[in-house]
C-alpha positions as CSV (number, residue, x, y, z in Angstrom):
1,X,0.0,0.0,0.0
2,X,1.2,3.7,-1.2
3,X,1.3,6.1,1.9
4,X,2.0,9.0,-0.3
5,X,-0.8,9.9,-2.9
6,X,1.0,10.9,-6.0
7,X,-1.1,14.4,-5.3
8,X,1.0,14.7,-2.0
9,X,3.6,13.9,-3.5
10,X,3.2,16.3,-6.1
11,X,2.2,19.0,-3.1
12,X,5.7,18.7,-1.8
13,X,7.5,19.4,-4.9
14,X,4.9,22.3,-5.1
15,X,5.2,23.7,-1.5
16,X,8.4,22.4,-0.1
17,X,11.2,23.0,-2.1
18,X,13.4,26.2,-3.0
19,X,11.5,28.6,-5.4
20,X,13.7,27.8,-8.1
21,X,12.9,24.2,-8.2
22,X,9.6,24.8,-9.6
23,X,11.7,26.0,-13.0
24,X,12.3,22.1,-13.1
25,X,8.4,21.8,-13.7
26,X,9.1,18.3,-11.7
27,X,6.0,16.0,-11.9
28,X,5.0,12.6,-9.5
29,X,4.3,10.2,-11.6
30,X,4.7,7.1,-9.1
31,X,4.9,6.5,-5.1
32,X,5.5,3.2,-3.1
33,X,6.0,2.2,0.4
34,X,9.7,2.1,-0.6
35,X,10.2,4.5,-3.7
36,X,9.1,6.9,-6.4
37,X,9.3,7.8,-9.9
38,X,9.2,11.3,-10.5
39,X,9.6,12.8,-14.4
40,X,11.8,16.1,-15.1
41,X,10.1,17.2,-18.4
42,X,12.4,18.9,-21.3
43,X,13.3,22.2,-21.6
44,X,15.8,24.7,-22.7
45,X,16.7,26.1,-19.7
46,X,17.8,23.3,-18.6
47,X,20.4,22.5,-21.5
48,X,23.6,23.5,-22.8
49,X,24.3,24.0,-26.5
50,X,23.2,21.3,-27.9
51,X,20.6,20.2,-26.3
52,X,22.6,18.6,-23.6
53,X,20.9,17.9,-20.3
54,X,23.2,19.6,-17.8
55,X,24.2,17.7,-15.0
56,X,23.0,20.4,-13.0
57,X,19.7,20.2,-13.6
58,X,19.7,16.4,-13.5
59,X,21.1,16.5,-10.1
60,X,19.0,18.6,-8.5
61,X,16.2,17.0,-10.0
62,X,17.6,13.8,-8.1
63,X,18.1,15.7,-5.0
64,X,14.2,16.2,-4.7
65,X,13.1,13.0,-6.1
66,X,14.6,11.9,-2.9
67,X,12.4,14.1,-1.3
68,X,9.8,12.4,-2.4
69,X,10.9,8.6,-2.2
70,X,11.9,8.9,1.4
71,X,8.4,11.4,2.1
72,X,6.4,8.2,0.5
73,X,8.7,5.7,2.9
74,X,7.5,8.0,6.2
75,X,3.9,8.5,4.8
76,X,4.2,12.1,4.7
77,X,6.6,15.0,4.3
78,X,9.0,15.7,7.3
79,X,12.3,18.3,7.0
80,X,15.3,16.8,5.8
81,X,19.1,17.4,4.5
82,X,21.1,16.2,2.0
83,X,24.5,14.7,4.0
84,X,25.9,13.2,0.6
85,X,25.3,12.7,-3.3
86,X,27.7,10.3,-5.2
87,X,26.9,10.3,-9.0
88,X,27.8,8.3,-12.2
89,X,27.1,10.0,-15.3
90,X,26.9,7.1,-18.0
91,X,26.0,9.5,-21.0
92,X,24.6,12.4,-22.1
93,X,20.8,12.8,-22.1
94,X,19.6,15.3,-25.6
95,X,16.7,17.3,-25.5
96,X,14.5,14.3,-23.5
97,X,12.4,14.2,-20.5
98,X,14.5,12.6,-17.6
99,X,12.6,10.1,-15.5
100,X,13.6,9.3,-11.9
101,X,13.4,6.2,-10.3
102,X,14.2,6.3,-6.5
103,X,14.6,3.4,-3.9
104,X,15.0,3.8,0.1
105,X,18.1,1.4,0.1
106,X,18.6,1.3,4.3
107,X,16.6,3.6,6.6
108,X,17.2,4.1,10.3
109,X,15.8,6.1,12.8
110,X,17.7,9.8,11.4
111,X,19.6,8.9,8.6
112,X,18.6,7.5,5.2
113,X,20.6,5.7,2.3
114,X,18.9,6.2,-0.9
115,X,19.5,5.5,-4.6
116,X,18.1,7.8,-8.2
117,X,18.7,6.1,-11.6
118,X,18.3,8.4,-14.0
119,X,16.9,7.5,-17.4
120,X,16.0,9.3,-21.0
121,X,12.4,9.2,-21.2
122,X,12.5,8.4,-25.0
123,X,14.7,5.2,-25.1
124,X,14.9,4.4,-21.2
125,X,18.8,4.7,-21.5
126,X,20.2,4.6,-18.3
127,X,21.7,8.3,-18.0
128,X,22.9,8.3,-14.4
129,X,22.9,6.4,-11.3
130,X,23.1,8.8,-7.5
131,X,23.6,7.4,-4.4
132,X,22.1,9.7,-2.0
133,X,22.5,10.0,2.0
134,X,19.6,12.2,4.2
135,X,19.5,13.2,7.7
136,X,16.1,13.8,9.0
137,X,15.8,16.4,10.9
């Protein structure tokens, strides 16, 4: 059973997140007792000549996809902190929608061991894989 609606879900990227973030126009698309999927749709802003994805963008779009995995994992939004990202670009990702797919890999009572894979929505080509650490707060 899904203790995050997908509208919650979406309500935290909405409500809780730096202003800027909304420029990601991030969307819920998925939530699980132990993960999400979240989709970062296409834009220019958030490319480099080219059409290249920057790995900017991608990585904060990771950074609040874990928002949301661990949100669904507690059944509802509590404040949080980044600790540590580790991330393996595999390729470059050209003007596509990025989809997240986020797993709670260990969770104890404050701190929470996550992982993103990042994938081209077009050809689900495996774009990057993040390892994430949180500290709830």
């Amino acid at each position: 059973m899904t203790k995050l609606s997908i509208a919650e879900g979406q309500s935290i990227i909405d409500t809780k997140m730096a202003p800027w973030v909304k420029d990601l126009n991030i969307q819920v698309e998925k939530t699980s007792d132990n993960g999400a999927t979240l989709r970062m749709p296409y834009g220019e802003h958030l490319a480099r000549v080219g059409g290249v994805i920057s790995g900017q963008s991608m990585l904060a779009f990771a950074d609040a996809a874990m928002v949301i995995v661990i949100s669904s994992s507690l059944g509802g939004y509590q404040n949080m902190t980044t600790v540590d990202m580790t991330t393996s670009f595999m390729t470059a990702a050209y003007e596509t929608d990025i989809i997240a797919k986020g797993e709670i890999v260990k969770a104890g009572k404050r701190m929470v061991f996550g992982q993103i894979r990042l994938y081209e929505a077009k050809s689900d080509t495996p774009v990057a894989n993040v390892w994430t650490t949180w500290m709830l707060l």
